[in-house]
C-alpha positions as CSV (number, residue, x, y, z in Angstrom):
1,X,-5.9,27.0,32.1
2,X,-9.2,28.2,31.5
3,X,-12.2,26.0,31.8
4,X,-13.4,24.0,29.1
5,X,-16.9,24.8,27.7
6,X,-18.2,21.3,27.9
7,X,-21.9,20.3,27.1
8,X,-23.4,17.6,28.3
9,X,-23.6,14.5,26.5
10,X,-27.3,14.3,27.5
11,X,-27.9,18.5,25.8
12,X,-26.1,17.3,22.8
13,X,-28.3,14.2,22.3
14,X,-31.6,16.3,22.6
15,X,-30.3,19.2,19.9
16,X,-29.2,16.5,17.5
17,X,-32.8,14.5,17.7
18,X,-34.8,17.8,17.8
19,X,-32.8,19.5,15.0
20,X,-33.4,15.9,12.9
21,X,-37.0,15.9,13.3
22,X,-37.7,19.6,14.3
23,X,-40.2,18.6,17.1
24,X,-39.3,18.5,20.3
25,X,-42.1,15.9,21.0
26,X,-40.7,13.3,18.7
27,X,-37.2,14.2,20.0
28,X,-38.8,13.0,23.3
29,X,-40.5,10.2,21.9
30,X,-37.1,8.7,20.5
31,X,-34.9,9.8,23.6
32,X,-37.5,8.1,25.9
33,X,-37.8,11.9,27.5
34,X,-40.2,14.1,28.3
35,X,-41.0,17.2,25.8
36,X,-40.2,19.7,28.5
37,X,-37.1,18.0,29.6
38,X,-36.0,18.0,26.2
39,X,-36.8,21.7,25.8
40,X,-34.9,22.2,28.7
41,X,-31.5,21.1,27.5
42,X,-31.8,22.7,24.4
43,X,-32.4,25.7,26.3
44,X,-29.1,24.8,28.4
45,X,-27.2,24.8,25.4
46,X,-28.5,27.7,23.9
47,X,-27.5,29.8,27.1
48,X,-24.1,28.1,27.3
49,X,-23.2,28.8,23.6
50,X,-24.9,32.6,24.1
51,X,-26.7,31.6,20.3
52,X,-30.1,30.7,19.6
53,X,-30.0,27.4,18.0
54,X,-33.9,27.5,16.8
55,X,-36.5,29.5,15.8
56,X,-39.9,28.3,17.6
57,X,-42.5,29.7,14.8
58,X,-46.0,28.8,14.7
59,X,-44.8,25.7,16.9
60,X,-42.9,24.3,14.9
61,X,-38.5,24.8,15.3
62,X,-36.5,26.0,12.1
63,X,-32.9,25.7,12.6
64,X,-30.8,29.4,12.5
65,X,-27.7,29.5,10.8
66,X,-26.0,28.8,13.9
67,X,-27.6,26.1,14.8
68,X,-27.3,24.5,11.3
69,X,-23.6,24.9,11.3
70,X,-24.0,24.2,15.2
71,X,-25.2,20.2,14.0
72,X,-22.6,19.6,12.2
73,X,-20.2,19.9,14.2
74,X,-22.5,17.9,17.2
75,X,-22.8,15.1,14.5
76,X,-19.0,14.7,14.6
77,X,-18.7,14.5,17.9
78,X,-21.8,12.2,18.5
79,X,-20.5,9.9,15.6
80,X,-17.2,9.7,16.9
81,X,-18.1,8.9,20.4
82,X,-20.8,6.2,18.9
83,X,-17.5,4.8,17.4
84,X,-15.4,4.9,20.4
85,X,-17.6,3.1,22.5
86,X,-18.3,0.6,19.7
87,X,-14.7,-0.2,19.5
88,X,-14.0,-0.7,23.5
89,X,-16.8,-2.6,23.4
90,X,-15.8,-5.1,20.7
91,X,-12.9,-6.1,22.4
92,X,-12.5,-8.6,25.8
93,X,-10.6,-7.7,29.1
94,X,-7.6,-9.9,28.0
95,X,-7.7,-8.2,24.6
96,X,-4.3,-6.6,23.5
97,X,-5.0,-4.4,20.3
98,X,-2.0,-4.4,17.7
99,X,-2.0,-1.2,15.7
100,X,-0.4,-1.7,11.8
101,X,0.3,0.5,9.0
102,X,0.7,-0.4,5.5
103,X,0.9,0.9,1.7
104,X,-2.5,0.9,0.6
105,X,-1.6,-1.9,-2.6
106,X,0.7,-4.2,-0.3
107,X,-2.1,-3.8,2.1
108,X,-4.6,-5.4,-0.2
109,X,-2.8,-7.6,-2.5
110,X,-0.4,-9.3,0.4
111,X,-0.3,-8.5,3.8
112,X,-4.6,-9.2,4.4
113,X,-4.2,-12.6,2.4
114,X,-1.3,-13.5,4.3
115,X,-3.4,-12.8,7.9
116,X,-5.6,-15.6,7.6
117,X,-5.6,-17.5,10.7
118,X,-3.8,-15.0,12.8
119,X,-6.5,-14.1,14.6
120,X,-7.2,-18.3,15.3
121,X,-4.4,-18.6,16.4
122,X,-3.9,-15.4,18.0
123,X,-7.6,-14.9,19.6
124,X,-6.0,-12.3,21.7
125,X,-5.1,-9.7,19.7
126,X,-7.1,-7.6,17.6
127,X,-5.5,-5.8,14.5
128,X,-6.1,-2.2,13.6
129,X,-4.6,-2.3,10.1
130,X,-4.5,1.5,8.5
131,X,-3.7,3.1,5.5
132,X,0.3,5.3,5.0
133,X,1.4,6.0,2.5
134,X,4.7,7.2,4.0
135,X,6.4,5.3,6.6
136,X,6.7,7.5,9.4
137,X,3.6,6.0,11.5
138,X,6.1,4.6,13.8
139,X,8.0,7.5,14.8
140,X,4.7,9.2,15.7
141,X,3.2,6.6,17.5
142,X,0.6,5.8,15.1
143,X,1.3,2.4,14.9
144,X,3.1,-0.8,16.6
145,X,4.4,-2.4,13.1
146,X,4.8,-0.9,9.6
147,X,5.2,-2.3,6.3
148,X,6.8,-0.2,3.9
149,X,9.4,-0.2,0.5
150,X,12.6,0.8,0.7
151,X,16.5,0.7,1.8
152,X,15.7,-0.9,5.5
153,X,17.6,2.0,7.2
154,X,15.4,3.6,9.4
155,X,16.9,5.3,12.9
156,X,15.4,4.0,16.1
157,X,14.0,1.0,14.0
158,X,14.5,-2.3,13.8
159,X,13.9,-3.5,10.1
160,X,12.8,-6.8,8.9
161,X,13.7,-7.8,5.5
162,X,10.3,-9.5,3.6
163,X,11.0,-10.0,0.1
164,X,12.3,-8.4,-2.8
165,X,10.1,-7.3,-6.3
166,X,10.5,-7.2,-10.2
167,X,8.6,-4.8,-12.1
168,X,6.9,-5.7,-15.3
169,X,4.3,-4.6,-17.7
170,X,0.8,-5.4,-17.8
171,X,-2.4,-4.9,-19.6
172,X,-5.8,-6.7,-20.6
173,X,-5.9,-9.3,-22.9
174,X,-7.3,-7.3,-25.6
175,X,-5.8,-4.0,-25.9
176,X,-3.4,-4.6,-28.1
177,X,-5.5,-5.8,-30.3
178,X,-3.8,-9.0,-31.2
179,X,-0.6,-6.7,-32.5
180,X,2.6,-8.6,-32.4
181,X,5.2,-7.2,-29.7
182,X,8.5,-7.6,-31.1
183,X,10.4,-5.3,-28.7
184,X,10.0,-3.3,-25.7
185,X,9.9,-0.5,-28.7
186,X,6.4,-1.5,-29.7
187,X,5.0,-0.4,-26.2
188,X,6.2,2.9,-26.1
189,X,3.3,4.6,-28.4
190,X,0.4,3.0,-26.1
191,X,-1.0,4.6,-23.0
192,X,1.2,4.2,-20.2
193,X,-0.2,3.8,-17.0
194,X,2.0,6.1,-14.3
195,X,2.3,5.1,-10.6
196,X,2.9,8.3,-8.0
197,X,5.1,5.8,-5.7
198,X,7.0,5.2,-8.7
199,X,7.2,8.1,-11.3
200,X,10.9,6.8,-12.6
201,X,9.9,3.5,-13.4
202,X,8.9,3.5,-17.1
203,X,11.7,5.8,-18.0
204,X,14.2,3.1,-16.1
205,X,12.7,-0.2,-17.4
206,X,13.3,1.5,-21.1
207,X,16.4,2.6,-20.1
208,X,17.5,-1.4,-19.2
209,X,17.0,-2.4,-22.8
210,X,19.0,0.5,-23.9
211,X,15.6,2.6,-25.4
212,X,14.8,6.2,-24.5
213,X,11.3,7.0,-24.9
214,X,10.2,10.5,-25.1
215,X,6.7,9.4,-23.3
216,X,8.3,7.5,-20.6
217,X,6.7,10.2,-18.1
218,X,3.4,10.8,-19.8
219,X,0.1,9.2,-18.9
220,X,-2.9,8.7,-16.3
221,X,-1.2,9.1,-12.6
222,X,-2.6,7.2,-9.8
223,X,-1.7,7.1,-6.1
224,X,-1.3,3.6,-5.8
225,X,-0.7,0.3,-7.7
226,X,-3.7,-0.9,-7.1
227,X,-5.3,2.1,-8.8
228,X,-3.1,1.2,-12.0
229,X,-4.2,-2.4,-11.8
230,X,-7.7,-1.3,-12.1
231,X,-6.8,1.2,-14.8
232,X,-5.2,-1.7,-16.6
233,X,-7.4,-4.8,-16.4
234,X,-10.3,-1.7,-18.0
235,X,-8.3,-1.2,-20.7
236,X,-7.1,2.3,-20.4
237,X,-3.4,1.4,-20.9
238,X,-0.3,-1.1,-19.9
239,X,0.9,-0.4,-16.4
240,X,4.3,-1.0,-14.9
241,X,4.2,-3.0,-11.5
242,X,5.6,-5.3,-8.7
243,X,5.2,-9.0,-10.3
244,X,3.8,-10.3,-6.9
245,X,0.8,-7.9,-6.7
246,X,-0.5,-9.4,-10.3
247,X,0.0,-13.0,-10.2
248,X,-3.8,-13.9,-10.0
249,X,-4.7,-12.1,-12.7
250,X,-1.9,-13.3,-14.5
251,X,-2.7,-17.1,-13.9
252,X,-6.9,-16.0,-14.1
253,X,-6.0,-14.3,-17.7
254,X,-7.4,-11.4,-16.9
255,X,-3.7,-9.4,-17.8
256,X,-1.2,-10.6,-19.6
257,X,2.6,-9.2,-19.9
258,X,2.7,-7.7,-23.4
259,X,7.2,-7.7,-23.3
260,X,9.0,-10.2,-20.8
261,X,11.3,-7.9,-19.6
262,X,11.3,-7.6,-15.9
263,X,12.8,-4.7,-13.6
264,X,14.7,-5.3,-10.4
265,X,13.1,-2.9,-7.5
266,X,15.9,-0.8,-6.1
267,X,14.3,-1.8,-2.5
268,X,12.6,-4.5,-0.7
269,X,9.2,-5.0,1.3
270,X,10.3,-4.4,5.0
271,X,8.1,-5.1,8.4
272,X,9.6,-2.8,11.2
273,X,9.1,-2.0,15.0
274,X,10.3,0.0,17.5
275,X,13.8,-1.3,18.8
276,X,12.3,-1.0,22.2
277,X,9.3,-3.1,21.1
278,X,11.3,-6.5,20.0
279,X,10.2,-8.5,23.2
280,X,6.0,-7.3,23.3
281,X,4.6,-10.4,22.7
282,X,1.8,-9.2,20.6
283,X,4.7,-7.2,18.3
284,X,6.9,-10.6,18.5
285,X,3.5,-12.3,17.1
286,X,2.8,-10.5,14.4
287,X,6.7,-10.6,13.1
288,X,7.0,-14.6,13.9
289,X,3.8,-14.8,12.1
290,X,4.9,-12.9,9.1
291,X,8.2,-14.6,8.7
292,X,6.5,-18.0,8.4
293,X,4.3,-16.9,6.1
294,X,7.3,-15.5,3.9
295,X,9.4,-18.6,4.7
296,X,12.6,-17.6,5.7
297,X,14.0,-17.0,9.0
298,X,15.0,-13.4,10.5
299,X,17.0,-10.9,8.3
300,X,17.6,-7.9,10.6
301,X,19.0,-4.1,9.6
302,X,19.1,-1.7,12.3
């Protein structure tokens, strides 16, 4: 293996400081260094990377296109390392830290309201809740527990069963303009709202009340519910979505169901885990916790 070309924490700090203020004496100042000891290990670096990183003209430094693209990169790695050491540092020697994906709307809208007092009562374990949109953290190791939609089949998995969902239409209060809605007809000419997650839905919940609507498919896309939510309580159009993710702004008034005519999901909200991982206690937390906060006892596919 050939060796590494590896700078040194303390030559990256000095190009970053001396590239942001273009002085090597106020570099110094703010790294607590001298000027010459700064110089030094920009010099260092310069010979290491075989470019010259500044131009010293008139005694003042000008970046050269090498050592502007050479900054960037240095930010990066400074930034993340800031972050790293941030994160060790925010967590105690007894700490265990339970990594979680989710779907971005579920995220939101269920699973963070349903975490309050986890950490109370949990004081040792730390969440680090992420962002999938696809379920397949688990089988890279990305994450501990995942939420996700679906069937509950999942090989190598064992799959909690959360709750089901109903789809229905919503919109703010105003867009139709006071307009009477007689049938689920009368929707089919406004602006429909189109989730990517979901791009059969309008053309199925039609299709229940024996209607075909040529624009079933057509209208703004977003990648997530939330997204449509937002589209919909602004007025831009009447979007089609799980019942559970809207029922604050249905009792706050802020969107109303236009057509009572809900939509059995063809899946369920799931929590799953590695079959290996059942007896972690900070895994068996989080699913204990989460099944009291659904109120039901285990339902498992594996």
């Amino acid at each position: 293996m050939s060796k590494r070309l590896v700078p040194s924490m303390a030559a990256l700090q000095c190009f970053e400081a001396a590239a942001r203020h273009l002085s090597f004496t106020r570099a110094a100042e703010e790294l607590h260094l001298t000027q010459s000891a700064v110089s030094k290990q920009v010099a260092t670096l310069e010979e290491m990377l075989r470019h010259h990183l500044f131009l010293r003209i008139r005694r003042r430094l000008q970046l050269t296109p090498a050592g502007a693209l050479y900054l960037a990169e240095v930010n990066k790695i400074l930034t993340q390392v800031d972050m790293s050491s941030r994160y060790i540092m925010s967590y105690g020697a007894e700490t265990e830290v339970l990594k979680v994906a989710t779907q971005p709307s579920f995220g939101v809208r269920w699973l963070i309201p349903h975490l309050k007092g986890f950490g109370k009562r949990y004081p040792n374990i730390h969440l680090d809740i992420r962002n999938e949109m696809e379920p397949f953290a688990l089988l890279q190791a990305k994450a501990d527990v995942v939420f996700f939609f679906g069937q509950g089949t999942w090989p190598g998995a064992t799959c909690i069963e959360l709750f089901g969902e109903e789809m229905v239409p919503v919109c703010a209060p105003d867009l139709l303009q006071g307009r009477t809605v007689n049938s689920a007809d009368d929707l089919a000419d406004q602006v429909l709202l189109q989730s990517t997650s979901r791009p059969e839905a309008w053309h199925e919940w039609f299709l229940e009340q024996g209607l075909h609507s040529q624009h079933s498919y057509h209208g703004p896309r977003f990648d997530t519910f939330y997204m449509c939510l937002s589209a919909a309580q602004s007025g831009c159009g009447i979007a089609l979505v799980p019942r559970y993710l809207v029922e604050n702004e249905l009792a706050e008034g802020k969107l109303i169901i236009p057509w009572h005519h809900a939509m059995r999901s063809g899946g369920s909200h799931f929590l799953a885990f590695s079959e290996h991982a059942a007896e972690v206690p900070k895994v068996r937390s989080l699913v204990d916790w989460i099944q009291e906060q659904v109120g039901k006892g285990p339902e498992i596919t594996e």
